[in-house]
N, C-alpha and C positions, 0 to 999 in steps of 0.2 A: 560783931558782924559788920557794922555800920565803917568800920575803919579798915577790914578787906575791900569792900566796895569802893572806898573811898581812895586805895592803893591802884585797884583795877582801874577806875575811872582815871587816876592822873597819869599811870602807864598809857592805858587805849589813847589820851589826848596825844601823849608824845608823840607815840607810834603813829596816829593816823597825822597828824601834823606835819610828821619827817615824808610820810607819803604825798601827802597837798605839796612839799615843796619841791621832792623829786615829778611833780606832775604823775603819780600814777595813781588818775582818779577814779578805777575802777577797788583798785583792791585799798585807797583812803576810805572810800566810800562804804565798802565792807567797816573796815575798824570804826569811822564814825557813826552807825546804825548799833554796833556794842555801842559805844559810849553812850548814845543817844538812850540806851534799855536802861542804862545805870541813872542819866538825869533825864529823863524826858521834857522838863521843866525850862533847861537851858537855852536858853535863847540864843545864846553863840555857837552850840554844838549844832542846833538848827540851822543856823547860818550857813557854817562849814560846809555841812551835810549837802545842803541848796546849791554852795560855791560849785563843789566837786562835781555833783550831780551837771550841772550846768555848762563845766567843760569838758561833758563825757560826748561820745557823738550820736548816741540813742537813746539815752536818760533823759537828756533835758528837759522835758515835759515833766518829768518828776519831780522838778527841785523846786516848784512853785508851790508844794503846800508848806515846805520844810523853809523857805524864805518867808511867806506869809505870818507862819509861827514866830517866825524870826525878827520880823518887823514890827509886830503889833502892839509894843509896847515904848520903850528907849531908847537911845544909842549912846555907846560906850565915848566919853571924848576923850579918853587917852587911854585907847582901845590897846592894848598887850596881846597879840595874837597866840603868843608860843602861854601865856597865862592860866594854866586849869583853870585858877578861880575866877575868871573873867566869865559874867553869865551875861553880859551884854555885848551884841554887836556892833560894830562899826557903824557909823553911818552910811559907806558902801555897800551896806547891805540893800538900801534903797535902788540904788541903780542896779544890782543883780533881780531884785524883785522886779521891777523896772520888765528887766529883759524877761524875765522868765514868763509875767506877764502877756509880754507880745509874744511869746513863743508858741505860747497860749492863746492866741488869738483874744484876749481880752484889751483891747485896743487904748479905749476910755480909761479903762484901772490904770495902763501902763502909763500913758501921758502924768495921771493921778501922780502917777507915784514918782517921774522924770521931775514935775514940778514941784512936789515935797522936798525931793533931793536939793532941790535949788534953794528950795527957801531954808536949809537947814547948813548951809555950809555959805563961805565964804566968795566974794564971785573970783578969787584968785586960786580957787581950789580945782585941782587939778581935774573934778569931775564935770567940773558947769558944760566944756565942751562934748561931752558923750552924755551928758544930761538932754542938753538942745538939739544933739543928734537923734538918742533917744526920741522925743517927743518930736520931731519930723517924720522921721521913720513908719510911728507908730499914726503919726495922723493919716500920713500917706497909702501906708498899709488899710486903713481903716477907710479911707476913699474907694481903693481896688477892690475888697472885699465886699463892699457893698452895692457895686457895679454888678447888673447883669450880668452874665455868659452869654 
């Protein structure tokens, strides 16, 4: 039994993989939700699932528990995206949470986690500047919101 499962789970990866890359992240997001029943445990199928979710244009509010799961723990450093057996995320997982975060109106977590990102990568790493924008954004955001009407 454990090796049907295991057939289904590295199929659903491909399939919803081939979808994240053709960008169609309504029906990814479908096949990532199987995959995710098969491992609930993976921490990159979470990812994914977060990713998708986040560039849908009425989901995004959703992808913030499924990145949070996704974050709580490592990050992969020579992260294989197309990989089944990869149970760790990227360290870009941060900067998504990040965002999903401010999507979320949670302002302070989001800077939290703009700032983790920084101190976890290189400062020639292609994120520092959507890092720093990130945490402008969100303190900004976090100014207006607290303003009267």
């Amino acid at each position: 039994m454990a090796q049907k499962s295991s057939e289904k789970f590295v199929s659903g990866f491909a399939e919803a993989n081939k979808l994240m890359e053709e960008k169609f992240w309504y029906q990814a997001i479908k096949e990532w939700k199987k995959v995710l029943e098969l491992a609930p445990e993976n921490l990159n199928v979470n990812y994914k699932l977060g990713f998708c979710l986040l560039n849908t244009e009425n989901e995004k509010v959703e992808a913030l528990k499924y990145l949070e799961i996704a974050c709580a723990k490592k990050f992969s450093n020579n992260y294989d995206p197309f990989e089944p057996s990869e149970k760790i995320p990227p360290v870009e997982a941060l900067y998504y949470l990040g965002q999903a975060q401010h999507l979320n109106m949670q302002f302070d977590l989001a800077i939290k986690t703009f700032v983790k990102l920084k101190s976890q990568i290189s400062k020639e790493h292609r994120l520092v500047a959507d890092a720093n924008y990130g945490i402008k954004v969100s303190e900004e955001a976090k100014k207006t919101s607290s303003q009267p009407r």
